[in-house]
C-alpha positions in Angstrom: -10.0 -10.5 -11.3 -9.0 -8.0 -9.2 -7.8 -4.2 -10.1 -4.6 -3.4 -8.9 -1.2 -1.3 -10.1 1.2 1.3 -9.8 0.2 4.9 -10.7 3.3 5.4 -11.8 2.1 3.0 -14.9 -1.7 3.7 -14.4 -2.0 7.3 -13.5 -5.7 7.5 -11.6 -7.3 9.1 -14.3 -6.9 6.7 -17.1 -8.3 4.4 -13.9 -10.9 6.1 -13.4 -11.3 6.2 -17.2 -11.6 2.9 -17.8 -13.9 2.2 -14.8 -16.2 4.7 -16.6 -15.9 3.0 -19.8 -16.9 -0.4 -18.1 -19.4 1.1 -15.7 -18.1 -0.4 -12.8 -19.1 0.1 -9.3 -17.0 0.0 -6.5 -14.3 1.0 -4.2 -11.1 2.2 -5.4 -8.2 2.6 -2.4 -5.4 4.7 -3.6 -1.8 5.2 -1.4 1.0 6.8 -1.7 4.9 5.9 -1.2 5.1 6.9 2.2 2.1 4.9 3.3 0.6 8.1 5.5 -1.7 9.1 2.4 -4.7 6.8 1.7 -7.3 7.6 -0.4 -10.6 6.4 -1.3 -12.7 7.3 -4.6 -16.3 5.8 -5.0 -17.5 4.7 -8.1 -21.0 4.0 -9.4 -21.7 2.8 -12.8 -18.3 3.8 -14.3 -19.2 7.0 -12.5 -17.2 9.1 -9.8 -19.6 9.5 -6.8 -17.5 9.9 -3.8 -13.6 10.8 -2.8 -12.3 10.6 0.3 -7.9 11.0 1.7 -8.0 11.4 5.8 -10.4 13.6 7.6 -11.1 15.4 3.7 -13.9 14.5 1.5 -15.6 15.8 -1.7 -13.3 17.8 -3.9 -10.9 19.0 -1.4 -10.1 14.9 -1.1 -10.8 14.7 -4.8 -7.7 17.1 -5.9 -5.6 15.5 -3.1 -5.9 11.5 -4.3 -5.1 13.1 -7.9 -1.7 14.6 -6.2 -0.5 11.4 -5.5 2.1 10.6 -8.3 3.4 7.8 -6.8 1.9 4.8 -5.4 -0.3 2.1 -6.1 -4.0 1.7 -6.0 -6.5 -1.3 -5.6 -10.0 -2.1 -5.7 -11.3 -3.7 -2.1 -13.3 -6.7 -1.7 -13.3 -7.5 -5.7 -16.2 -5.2 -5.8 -15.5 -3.4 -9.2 -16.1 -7.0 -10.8 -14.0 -8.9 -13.5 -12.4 -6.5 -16.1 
């Protein structure tokens, strides 16, 4: 089963949340409305290892994935497992 929603439902931190609570590992692609902000955040064993949105990473792409209020996200290739 694969992870997918609106973060105007699912707001990225009660994600991100549950990921933790589940220890998943995986990819996690966030985007906005206008389809010009993409974000990635990394997760390792329900934990939050890596965050990336354009030529930012670490906590500069971090507080700029979180900004996005609306959008959707999705897990890629299935990789955070069945929830």
């Amino acid at each position: 089963m694969s992870l997918r929603g609106a973060i105007e439902a699912f707001p990225i931190d009660m994600v991100l949340q549950l990921l933790a609570t589940t220890e998943k590992t995986g990819l996690l692609e966030v985007r906005g409305d206008d389809e010009e902000r993409r974000g990635f955040l990394g997760v390792s064993g329900g934990r939050l290892v890596s965050a990336q949105l354009e030529d930012e990473d670490g906590y500069l792409a971090l507080g700029a994935t979180f900004a996005i209020d609306r959008g959707d996200f999705k897990d890629l290739k299935d990789e955070l497992g069945d929830l």
